[in-house]
C-alpha positions in Angstrom: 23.9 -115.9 -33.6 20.6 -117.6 -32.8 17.7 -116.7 -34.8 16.0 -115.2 -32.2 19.1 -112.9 -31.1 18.6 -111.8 -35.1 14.9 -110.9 -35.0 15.7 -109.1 -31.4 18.8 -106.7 -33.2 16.7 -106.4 -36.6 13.4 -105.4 -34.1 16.2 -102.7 -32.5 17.4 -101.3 -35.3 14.3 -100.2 -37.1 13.0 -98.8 -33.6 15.9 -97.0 -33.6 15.7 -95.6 -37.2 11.6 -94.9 -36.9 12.9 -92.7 -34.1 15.5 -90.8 -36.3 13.1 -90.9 -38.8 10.1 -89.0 -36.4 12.5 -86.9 -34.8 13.7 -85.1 -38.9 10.2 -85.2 -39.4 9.4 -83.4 -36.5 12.2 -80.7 -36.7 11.4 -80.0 -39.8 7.7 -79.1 -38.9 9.0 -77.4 -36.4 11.2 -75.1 -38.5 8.2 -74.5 -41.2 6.1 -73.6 -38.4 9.2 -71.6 -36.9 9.6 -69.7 -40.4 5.5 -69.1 -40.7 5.7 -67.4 -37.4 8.2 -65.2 -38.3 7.1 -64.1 -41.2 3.6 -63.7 -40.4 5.3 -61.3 -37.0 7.1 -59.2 -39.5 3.7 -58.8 -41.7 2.1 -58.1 -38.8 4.6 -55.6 -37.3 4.6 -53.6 -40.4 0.7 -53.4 -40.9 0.5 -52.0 -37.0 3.9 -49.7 -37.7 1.9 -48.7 -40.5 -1.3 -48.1 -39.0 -0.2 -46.2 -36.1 1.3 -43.7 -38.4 -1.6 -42.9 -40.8 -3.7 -42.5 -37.4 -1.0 -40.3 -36.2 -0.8 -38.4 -39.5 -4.8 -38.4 -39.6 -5.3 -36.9 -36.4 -2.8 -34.2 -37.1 0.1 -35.9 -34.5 2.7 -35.0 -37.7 5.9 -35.8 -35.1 4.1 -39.0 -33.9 3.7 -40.2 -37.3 7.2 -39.2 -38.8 8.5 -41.4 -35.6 6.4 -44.2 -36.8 7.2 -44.5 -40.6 10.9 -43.7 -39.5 10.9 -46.9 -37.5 9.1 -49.0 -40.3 11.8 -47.6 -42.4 14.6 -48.9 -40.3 12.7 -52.3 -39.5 11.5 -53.1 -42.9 13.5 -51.5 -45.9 11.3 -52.9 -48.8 7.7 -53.3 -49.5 4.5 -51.5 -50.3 4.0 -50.4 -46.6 7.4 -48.9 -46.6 7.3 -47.1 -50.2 3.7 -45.7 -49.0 5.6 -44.6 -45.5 7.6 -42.3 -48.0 4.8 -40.9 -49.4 2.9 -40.0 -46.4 5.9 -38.6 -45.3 6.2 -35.8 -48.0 2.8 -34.6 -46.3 4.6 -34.8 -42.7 7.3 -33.1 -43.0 5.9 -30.2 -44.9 3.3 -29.8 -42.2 6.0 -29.8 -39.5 7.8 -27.1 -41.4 10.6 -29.6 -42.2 10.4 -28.1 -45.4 14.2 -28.8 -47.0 13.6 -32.1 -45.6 10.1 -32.4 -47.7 12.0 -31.3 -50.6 14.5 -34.2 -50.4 12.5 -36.7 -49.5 10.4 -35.9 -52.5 13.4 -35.8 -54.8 14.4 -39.6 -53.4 11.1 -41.2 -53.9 11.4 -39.9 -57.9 14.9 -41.6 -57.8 14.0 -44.7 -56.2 10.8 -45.2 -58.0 10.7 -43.5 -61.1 7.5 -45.9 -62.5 5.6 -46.2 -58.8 2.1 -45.7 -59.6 1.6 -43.1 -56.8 5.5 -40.8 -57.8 3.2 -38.0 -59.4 2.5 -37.3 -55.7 6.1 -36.6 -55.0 6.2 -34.3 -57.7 3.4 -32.6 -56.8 4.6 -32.6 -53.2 8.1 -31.2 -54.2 6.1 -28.2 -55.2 3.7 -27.5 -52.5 7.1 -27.7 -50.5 9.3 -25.3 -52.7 6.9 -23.1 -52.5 7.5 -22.4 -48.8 10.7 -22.0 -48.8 11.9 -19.3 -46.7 12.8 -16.1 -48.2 16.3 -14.5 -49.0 18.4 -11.8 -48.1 17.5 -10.0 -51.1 13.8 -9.4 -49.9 15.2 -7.3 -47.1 17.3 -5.0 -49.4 14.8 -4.2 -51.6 12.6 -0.9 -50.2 8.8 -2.2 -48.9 9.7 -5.5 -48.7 6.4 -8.1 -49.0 5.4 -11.0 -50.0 5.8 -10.1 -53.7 8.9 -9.3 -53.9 10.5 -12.3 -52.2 13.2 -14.4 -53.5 12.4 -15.7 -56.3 13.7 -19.7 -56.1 11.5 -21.1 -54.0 8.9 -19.8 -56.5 10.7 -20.9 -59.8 11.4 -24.4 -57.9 7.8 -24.8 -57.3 6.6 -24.1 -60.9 9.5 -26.5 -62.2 8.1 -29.6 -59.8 4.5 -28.5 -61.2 5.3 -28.3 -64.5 7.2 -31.8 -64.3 4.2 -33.4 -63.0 1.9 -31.8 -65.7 4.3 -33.1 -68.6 4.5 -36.4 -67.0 1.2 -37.2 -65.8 -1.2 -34.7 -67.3 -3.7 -36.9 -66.2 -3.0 -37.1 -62.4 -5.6 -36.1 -59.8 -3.4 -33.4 -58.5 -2.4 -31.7 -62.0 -5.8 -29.5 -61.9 -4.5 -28.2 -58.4 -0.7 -27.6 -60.1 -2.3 -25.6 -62.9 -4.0 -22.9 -60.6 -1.0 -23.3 -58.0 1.0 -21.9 -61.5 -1.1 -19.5 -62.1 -0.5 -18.2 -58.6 3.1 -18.5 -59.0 3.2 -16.2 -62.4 1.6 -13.8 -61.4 3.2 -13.5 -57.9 6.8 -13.7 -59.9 5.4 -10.7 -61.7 4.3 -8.8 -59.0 8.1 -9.2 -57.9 9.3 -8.1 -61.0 6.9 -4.8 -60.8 7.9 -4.4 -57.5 11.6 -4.2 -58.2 11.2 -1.5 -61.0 9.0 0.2 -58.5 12.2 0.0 -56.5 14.3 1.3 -59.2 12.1 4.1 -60.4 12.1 5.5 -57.3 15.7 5.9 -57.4 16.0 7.2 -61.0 17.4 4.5 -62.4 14.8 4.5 -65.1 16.6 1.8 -67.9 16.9 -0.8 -64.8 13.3 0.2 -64.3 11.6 0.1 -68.1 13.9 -3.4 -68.6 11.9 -4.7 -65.6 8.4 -3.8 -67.2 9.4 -5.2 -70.3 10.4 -8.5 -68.9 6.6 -8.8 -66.9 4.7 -7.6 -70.2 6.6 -10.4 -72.3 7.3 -13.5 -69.7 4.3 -12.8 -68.1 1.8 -11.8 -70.3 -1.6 -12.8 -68.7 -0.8 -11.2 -65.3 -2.7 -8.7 -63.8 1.0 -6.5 -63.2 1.3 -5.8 -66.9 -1.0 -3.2 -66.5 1.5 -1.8 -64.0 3.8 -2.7 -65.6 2.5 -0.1 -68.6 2.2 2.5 -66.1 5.4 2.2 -65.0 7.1 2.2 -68.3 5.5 5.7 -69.1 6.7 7.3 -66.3 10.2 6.2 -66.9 10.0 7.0 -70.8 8.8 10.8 -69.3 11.2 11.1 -66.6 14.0 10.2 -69.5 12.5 12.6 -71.7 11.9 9.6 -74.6 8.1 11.4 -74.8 7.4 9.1 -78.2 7.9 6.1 -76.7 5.9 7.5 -73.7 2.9 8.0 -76.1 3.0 4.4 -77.9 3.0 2.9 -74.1 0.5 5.1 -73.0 -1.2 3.9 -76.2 -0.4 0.0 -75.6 -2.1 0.7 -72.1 -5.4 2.0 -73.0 -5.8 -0.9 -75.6 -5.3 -3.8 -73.6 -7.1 -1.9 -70.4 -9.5 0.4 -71.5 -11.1 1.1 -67.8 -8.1 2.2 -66.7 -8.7 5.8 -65.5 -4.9 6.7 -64.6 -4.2 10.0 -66.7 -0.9 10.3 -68.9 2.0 11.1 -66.6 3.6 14.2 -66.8 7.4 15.0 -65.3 7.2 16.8 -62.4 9.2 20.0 -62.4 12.1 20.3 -59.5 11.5 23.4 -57.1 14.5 25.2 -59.1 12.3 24.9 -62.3 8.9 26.2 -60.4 11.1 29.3 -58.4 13.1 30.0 -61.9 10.2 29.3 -65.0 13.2 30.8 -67.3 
């Protein structure tokens, strides 16, 4: 082979491996720039999922917004935009009535992120949720049904969310609004209980009845019913003919409400005892 052939091939052969050398270069650009698009598009498709919810939920559209953070759910499992989707949520679906639905939701964020720096929200959530629970069958038996008297575990779920989040994070920005949402609770369990002895006073079941008092004026000491609750109780002790333990009550009453102006009770005689005094 001539020197010249040599320096020809040699001159070849590095063309040809600066081209293979350009060409990796170049597809390997290619796939970093390839890779920075794509993740910059998912960045960008979660922010805008993300916004168009909050607007949604902001302006009231709860459907429109559940539809939103449900897609950016599906779309994009992980991340701060999806674990703040599951908060918003809570709000959503309690506002759309979804209220079982609230509850869960509430209960899943607590199991999936146990240390997230927002989960006192989901307990407090769980409870404003509970809360509204519809009412059972129960309610209906029970004679003058209302508000006060209905069933009771949507009530006690509510005050076992609130008191959760008070243990745990006595500190959070919604435990104020637990406290008085507590407060509220007692005293509505109370009113149940008062109304249920109403319910068996009225049909002489008087020991159903004073066991019912007794229960509001020691588990809920600081409601407004107890004083009903008194009342109550000395009726009962009359109508059984226990007049002792009439007086104490009557006593117990005056004491802890002195403006009350209700007079002592006193049995009412059947129309046998009025027509035959004897």
């Amino acid at each position: 082979m001539s020197v010249f052939k040599a320096l020809e091939f040699s001159l070849i052969f590095k063309r040809i491996a600066l081209l293979i050398f350009l060409a990796a270069i170049t597809t390997g650009c290619a796939s970093k720039k390839k890779g920075g698009i794509d993740t910059n598009l998912a960045q960008q498709q979660v922010e805008e999922l993300y916004t168009k919810a909050k607007k949604a939920l902001d302006r009231g559209n709860y459907a429109f917004a559940i539809d939103y953070y449900r897609a950016l759910e599906a779309n994009y499992p992980y991340g701060e935009f999806t674990e703040q989707a599951k908060l918003d949520m809570l709000f959503a679906f309690d506002k759309t009535g979804q209220i079982e639905k609230a509850v869960e939701a509430a209960d899943n964020f607590v199991k999936l992120y146990p240390t997230h720096k927002n989960v006192d929200y989901a307990y407090y959530m769980k409870g404003v949720a509970s809360f509204e629970k519809k009412s059972g069958r129960i309610d209906k038996f029970i004679k003058g049904t209302d508000r006060a008297v209905r069933d009771p575990k949507p009530y006690r779920d509510s005050e076992n969310a609130f008191k959760e989040l008070i243990k745990r994070y006595p500190n959070s920005v919604y435990a104020q609004d637990a406290k008085q949402r507590l407060v509220f609770i007692r005293n509505a369990l109370a009113e149940r209980e008062l109304a249920i002895a109403q319910f068996y006073f009225d049909n002489d079941t008087f020991v159903a009845a004073v066991n019912r008092c007794k229960t509001i004026v020691y588990k809920y000491e600081t409601s407004p019913a107890v004083e009903g609750a008194l009342e109550l109780m000395e009726k009962a002790y009359v109508e059984m003919g226990l007049n002792d333990l009439a007086v104490s009550t009557r006593k117990v009453l005056m004491e802890n409400f002195p403006n009350n102006n209700k007079e002592a009770y006193t049995k009412k005689k059947s129309l046998l005892s009025r027509l035959n005094p004897f």
